[in-house]
N, C-alpha and C positions, 0 to 999 in steps of 0.2 A: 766728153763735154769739157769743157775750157772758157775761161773767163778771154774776151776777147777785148774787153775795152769797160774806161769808165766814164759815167755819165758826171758832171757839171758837179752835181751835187743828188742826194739821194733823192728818188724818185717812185713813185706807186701809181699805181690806176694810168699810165699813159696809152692814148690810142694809136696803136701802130700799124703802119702799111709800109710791105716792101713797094718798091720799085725801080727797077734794073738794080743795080749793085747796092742799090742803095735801102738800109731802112729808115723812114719817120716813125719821130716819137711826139707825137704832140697833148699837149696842156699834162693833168696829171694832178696828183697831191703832193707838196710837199714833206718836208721833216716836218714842219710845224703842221698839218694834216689841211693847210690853203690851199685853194686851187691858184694854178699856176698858168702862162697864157707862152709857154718857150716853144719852139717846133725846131728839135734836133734832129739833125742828119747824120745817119751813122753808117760811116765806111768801115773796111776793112784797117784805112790807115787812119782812124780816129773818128773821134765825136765833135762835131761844131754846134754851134746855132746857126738858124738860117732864117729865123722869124718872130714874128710874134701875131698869134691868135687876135683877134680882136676882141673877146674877154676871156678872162681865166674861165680854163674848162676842167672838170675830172668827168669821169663816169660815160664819158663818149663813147665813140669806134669809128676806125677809120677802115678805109679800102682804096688800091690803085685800081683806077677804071679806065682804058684808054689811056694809059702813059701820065694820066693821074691822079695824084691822093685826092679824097674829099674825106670829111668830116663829117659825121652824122651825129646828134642831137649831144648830151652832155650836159651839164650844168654847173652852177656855179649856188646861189642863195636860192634859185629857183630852176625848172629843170628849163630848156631850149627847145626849141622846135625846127632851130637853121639846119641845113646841109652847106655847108661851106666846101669850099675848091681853097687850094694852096696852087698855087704858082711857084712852080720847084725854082725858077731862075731869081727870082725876085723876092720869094719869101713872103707875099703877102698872101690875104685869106682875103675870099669874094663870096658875100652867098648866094649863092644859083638856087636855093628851091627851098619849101618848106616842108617840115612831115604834117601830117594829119592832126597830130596833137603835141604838145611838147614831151621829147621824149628823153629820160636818162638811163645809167644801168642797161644800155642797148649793145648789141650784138652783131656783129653782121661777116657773111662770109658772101666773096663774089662766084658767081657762074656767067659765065661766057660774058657777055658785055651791063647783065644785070647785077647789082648789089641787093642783098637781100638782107631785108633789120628786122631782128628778131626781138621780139616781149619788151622790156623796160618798166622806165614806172615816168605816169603822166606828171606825179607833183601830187596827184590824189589816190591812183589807182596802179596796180598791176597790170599791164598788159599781156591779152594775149593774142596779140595781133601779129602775123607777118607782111612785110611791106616790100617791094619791089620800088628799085630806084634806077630807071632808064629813058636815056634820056632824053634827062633833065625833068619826067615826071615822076610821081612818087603814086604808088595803087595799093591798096589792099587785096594782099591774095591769098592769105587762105589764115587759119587761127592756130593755135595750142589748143588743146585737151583744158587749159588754167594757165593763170595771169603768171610770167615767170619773168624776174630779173637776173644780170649776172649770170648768165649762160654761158658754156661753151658751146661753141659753132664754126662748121667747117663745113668746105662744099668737097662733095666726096661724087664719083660718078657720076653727076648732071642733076644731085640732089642734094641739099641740106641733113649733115648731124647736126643733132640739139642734144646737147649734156647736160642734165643736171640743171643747176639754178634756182634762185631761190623763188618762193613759192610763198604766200600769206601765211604757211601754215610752217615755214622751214626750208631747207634746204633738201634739193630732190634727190633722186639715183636715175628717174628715170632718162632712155635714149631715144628718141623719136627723129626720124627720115622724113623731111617735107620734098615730098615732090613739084615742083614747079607744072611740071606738064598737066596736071591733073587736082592741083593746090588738095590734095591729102598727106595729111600729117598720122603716121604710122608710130605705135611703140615696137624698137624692134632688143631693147636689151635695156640690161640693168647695170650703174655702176657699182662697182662695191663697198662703195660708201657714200652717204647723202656728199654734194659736191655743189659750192658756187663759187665765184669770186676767180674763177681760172681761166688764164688765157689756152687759146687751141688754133692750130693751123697743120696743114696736108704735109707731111712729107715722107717719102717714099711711097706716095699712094695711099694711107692709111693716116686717121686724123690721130693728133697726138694732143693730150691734155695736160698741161704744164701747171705744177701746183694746186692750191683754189684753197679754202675754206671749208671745213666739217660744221657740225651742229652745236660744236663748243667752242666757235671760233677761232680755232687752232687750225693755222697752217699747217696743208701737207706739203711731203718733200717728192713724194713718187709721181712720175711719168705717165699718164696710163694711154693706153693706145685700142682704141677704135675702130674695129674696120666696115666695110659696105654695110654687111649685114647684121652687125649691133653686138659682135663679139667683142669684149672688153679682156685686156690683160696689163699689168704691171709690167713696163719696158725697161724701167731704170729709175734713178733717183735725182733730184737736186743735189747741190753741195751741201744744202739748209733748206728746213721746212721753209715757202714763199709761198704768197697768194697776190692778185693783182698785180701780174708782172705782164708788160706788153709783148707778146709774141706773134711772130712772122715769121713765115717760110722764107728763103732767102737762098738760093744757088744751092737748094739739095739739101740744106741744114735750118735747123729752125735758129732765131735769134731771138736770146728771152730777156726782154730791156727793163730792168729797174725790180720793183714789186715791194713789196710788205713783208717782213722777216719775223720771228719773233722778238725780234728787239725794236723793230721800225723800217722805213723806208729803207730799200738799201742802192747802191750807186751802180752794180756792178753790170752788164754786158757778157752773158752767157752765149757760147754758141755752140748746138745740142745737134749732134750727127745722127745718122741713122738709128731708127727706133727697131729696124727688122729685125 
């Protein structure tokens, strides 16, 4: 692991999706804990901007779908309900569709040309809804066991992991497998500690959990890695305990952009190789 680049200024909660070489990091909290409307592109030879949101967002998720990024729900004073499209050449944001409800604290991992948004919170309520977004409709397909925010979420073998997340009641352990062919939602493993606020993405085949948040608030520093069937282990550590850092799979390594440190937001551009 190696710091690879740094962002503008410090940065949390941003939603990120690779695409070809490239990762976006859009909207996010600043140092002063505002939400922010910036959409960075981050190469190998640096960080730019390339846009701006059309309002300040945190607490979203992005995904590339067909060559590209959308944005899914987020908030700012109240939570959103848009899916928004970025125009990688251009830098501008368009919105193509709405969700069901206004959703933030949202999730989402892609399979084949579907995007799949996991739980959130409506503005009143915990959701435990999963949603399918193809296109350019958005469907209710299948539920959670309980309303859960701040998830981690990956698509693993032609199904969804669900890690962890916060819960009415607290932060979870448990790991549940949605299957799309048959919308059942399976407990298949436990993390070894209640876990939310963490970013996750596939690589080398197995989902990998980057940071998150415990039940005293305290950022973790450890890695922990996920595979098919709901086996959990400890792969390695952060440089510093972080939660809500954006992370994407990216040419074989994951990149972990920005997140929350024990001191505050931080600036930095991790990029985390092989977890086997």
């Amino acid at each position: 692991m190696h710091r690879i680049a740094r962002l503008p200024s410090a940065l949390q909660d941003p939603a990120t999706a690779s695409q070809g070489q490239a990762v976006y990091a859009l909207g996010g909290l600043d140092s002063a804990d505002s939400s922010v409307s910036s959409v960075l592109r981050i190469l190998p030879s640096g960080v730019s901007s390339v846009g701006q949101l059309n309002l300040p967002t945190h607490d979203a998720a992005a995904a590339s779908l067909g060559g590209k990024v959308f944005l899914f729900g987020g908030g700012h004073l109240t939570s959103y309900r848009t899916i928004e499209r970025l125009d990688l050449a251009a830098g501008t944001v368009t919105t193509v569709a709405n969700l069901p409800a206004p959703l933030s604290d949202v999730s989402v991992a892609v399979i084949g040309t579907t995007a799949y948004i996991v739980g959130g919170y409506t503005g009143s309520a915990f959701s435990d809804r999963i949603l399918s977004f193809t296109g350019g409709k958005v469907r209710v397909v299948g539920h959670l066991p309980l309303g859960l925010r701040y998830t981690a979420v990956a698509a693993s073998e032609g199904t969804l992991l669900i890690a962890g997340g916060l819960s009415t009641t607290g932060p979870t352990r448990n790991v549940y497998r949605f299957s799309p062919a048959d919308s059942r939602v399976s407990k298949i493993g436990r993390l070894p500690y209640p876990l939310m606020h963490a970013g996750a993405a596939i690589l080398s085949g197995v989902m990998c959990i980057v940071g998150g948040l415990g039940r005293r608030l305290r950022p973790h520093r450890q890695i922990l890695v996920v595979d098919a069937g709901g086996a959990v282990r400890v792969a390695g550590s952060l440089p510093q305990p972080l939660s809500d850092a954006g992370v994407a799979g990216e040419g074989g390594r994951l990149i972990v952009v920005g997140g929350r440190g024990p001191s505050g937001p931080v600036s930095s551009v991790l990029s985390v190789e092989s977890q086997r």
